[in-house]
Biotite code that builds the C-alpha atoms (Angstrom):
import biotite.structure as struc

atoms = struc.array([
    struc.Atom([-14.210, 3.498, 45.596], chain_id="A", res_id=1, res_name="UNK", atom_name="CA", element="C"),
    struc.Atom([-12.545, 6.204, 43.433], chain_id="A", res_id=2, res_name="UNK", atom_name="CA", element="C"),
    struc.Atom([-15.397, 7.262, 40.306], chain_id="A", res_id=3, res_name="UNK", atom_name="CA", element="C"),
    struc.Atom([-13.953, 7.571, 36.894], chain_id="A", res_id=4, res_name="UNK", atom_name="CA", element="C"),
    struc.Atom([-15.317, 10.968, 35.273], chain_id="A", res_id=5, res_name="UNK", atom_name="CA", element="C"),
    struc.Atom([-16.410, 10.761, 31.625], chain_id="A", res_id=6, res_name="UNK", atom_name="CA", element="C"),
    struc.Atom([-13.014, 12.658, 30.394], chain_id="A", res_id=7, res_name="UNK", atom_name="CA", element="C"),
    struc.Atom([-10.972, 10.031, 31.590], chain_id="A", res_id=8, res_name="UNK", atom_name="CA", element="C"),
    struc.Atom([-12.989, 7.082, 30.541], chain_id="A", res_id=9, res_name="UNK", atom_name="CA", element="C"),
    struc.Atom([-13.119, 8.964, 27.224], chain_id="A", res_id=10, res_name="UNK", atom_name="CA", element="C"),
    struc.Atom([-9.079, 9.611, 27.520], chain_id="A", res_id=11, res_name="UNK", atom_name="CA", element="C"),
    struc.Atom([-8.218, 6.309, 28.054], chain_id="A", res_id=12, res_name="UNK", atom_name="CA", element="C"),
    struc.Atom([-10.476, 4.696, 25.452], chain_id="A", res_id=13, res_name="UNK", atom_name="CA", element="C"),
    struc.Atom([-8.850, 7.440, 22.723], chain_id="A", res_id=14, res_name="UNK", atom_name="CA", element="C"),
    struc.Atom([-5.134, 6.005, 23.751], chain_id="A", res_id=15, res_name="UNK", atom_name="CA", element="C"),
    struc.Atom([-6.442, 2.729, 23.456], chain_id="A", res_id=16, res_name="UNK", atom_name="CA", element="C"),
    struc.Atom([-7.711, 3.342, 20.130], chain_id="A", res_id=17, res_name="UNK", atom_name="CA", element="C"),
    struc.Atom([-4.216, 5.422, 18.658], chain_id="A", res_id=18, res_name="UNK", atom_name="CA", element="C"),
    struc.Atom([-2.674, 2.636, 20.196], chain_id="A", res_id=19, res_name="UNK", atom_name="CA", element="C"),
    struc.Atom([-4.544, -0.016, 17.749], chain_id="A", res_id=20, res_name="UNK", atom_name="CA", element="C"),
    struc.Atom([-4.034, 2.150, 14.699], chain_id="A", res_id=21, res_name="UNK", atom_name="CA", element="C"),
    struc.Atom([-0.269, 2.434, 15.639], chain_id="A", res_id=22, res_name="UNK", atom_name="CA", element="C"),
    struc.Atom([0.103, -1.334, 14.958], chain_id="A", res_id=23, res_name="UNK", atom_name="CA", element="C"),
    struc.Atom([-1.477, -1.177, 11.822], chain_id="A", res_id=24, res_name="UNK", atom_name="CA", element="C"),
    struc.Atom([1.246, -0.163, 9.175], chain_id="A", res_id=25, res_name="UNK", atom_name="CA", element="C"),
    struc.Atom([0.957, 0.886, 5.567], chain_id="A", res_id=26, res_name="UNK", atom_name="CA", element="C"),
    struc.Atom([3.224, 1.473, 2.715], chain_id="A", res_id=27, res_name="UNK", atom_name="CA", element="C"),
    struc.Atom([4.185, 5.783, 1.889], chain_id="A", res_id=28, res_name="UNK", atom_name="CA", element="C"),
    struc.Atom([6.115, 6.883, -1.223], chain_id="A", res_id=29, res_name="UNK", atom_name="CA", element="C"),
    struc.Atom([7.887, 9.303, 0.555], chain_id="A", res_id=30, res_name="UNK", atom_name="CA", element="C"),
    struc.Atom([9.313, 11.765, -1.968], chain_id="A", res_id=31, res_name="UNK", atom_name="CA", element="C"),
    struc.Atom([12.133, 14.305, -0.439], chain_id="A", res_id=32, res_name="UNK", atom_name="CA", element="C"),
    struc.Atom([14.060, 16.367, -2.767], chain_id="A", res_id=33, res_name="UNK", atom_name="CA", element="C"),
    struc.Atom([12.762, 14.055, -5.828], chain_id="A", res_id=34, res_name="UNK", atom_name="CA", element="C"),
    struc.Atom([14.145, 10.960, -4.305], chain_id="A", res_id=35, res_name="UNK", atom_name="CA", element="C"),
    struc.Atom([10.785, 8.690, -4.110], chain_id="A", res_id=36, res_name="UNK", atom_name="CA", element="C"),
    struc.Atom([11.087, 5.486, -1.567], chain_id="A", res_id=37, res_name="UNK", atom_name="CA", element="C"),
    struc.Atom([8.980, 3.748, -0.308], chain_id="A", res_id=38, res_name="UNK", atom_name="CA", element="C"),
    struc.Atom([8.418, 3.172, 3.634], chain_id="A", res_id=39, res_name="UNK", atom_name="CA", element="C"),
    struc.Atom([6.006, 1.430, 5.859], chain_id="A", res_id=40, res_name="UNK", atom_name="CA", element="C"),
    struc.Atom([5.012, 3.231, 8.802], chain_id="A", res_id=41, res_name="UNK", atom_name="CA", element="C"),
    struc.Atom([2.305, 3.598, 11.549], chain_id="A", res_id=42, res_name="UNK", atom_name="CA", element="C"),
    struc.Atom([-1.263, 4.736, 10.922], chain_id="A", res_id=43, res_name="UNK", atom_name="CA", element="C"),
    struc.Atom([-0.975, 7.850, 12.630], chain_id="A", res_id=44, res_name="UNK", atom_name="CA", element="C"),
    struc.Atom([2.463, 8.170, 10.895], chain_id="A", res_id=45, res_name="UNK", atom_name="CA", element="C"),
    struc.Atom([1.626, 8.311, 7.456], chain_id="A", res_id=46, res_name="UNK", atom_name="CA", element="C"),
    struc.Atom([-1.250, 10.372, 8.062], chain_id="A", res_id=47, res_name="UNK", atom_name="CA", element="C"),
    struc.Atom([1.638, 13.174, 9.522], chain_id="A", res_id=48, res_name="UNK", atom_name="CA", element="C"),
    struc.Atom([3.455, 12.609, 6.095], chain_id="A", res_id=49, res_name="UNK", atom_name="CA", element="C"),
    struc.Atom([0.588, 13.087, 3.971], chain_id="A", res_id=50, res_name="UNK", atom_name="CA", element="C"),
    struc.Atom([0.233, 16.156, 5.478], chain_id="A", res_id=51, res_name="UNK", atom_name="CA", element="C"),
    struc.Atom([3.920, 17.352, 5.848], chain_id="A", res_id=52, res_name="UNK", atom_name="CA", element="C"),
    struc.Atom([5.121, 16.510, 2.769], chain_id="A", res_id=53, res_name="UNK", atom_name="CA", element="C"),
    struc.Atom([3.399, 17.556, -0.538], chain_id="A", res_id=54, res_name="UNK", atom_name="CA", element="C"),
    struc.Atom([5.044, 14.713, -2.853], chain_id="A", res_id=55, res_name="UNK", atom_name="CA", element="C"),
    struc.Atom([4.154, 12.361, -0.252], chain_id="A", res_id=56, res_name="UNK", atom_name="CA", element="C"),
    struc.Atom([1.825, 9.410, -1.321], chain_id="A", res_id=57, res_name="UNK", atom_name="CA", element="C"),
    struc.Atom([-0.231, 7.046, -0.367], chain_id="A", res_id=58, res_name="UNK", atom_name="CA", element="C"),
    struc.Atom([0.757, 3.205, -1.236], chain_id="A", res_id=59, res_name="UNK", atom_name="CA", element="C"),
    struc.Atom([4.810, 2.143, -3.027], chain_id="A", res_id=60, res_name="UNK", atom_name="CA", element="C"),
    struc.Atom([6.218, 3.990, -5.332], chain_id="A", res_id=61, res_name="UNK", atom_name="CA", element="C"),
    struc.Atom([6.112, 1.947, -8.074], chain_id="A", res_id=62, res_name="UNK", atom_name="CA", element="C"),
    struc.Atom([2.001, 2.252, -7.651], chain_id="A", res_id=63, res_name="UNK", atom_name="CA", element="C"),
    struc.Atom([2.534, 5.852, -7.613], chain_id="A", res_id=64, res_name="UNK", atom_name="CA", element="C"),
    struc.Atom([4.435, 6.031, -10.748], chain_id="A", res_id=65, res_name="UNK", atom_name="CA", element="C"),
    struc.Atom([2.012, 3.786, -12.703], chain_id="A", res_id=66, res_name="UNK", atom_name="CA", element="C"),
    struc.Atom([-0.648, 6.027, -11.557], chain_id="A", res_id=67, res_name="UNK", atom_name="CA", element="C"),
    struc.Atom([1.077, 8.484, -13.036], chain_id="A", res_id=68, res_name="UNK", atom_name="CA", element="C"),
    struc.Atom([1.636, 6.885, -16.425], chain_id="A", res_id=69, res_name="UNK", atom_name="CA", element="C"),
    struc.Atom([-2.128, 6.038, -16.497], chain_id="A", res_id=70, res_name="UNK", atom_name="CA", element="C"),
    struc.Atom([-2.508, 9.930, -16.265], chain_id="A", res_id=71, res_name="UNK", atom_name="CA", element="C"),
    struc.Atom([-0.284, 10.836, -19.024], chain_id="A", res_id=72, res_name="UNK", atom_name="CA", element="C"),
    struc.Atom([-1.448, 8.146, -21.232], chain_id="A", res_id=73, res_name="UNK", atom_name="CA", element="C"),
    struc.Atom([-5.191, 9.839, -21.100], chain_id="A", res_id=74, res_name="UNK", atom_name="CA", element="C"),
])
């Protein structure tokens, strides 16, 4: 009987786990060159594009624009 070491247990439990986040999608107001739209993409995806990309927000970009307004209107 082969015996798992702790790395891979750990290993494959961490693949399972990106795995589950990749099927869970959420909405980015992606924002290149001042062209806002708004696309739904992985987990792990829109945490790359948060990063990447300063204009880059979380939710559609009609939320982010409200937001916005809210901000001006104070």
């Amino acid at each position: 009987m082969i015996m798992k070491s702790k790395t891979f247990l750990f290993t494959t439990l961490l693949i399972g786990m990106l795995a589950g986040f990749s099927a869970i999608k959420v909405d980015v107001c992606h924002n290149v060159n001042n062209n806002p739209h708004t696309i739904n993409i992985a987990l792990p995806a829109a945490v790359a594009h948060l990063i990447q990309h300063e204009g880059d927000s979380l939710g559609t970009c009609e939320d982010a624009q409200k937001d916005d307004e809210v901000l001006e209107n104070k």
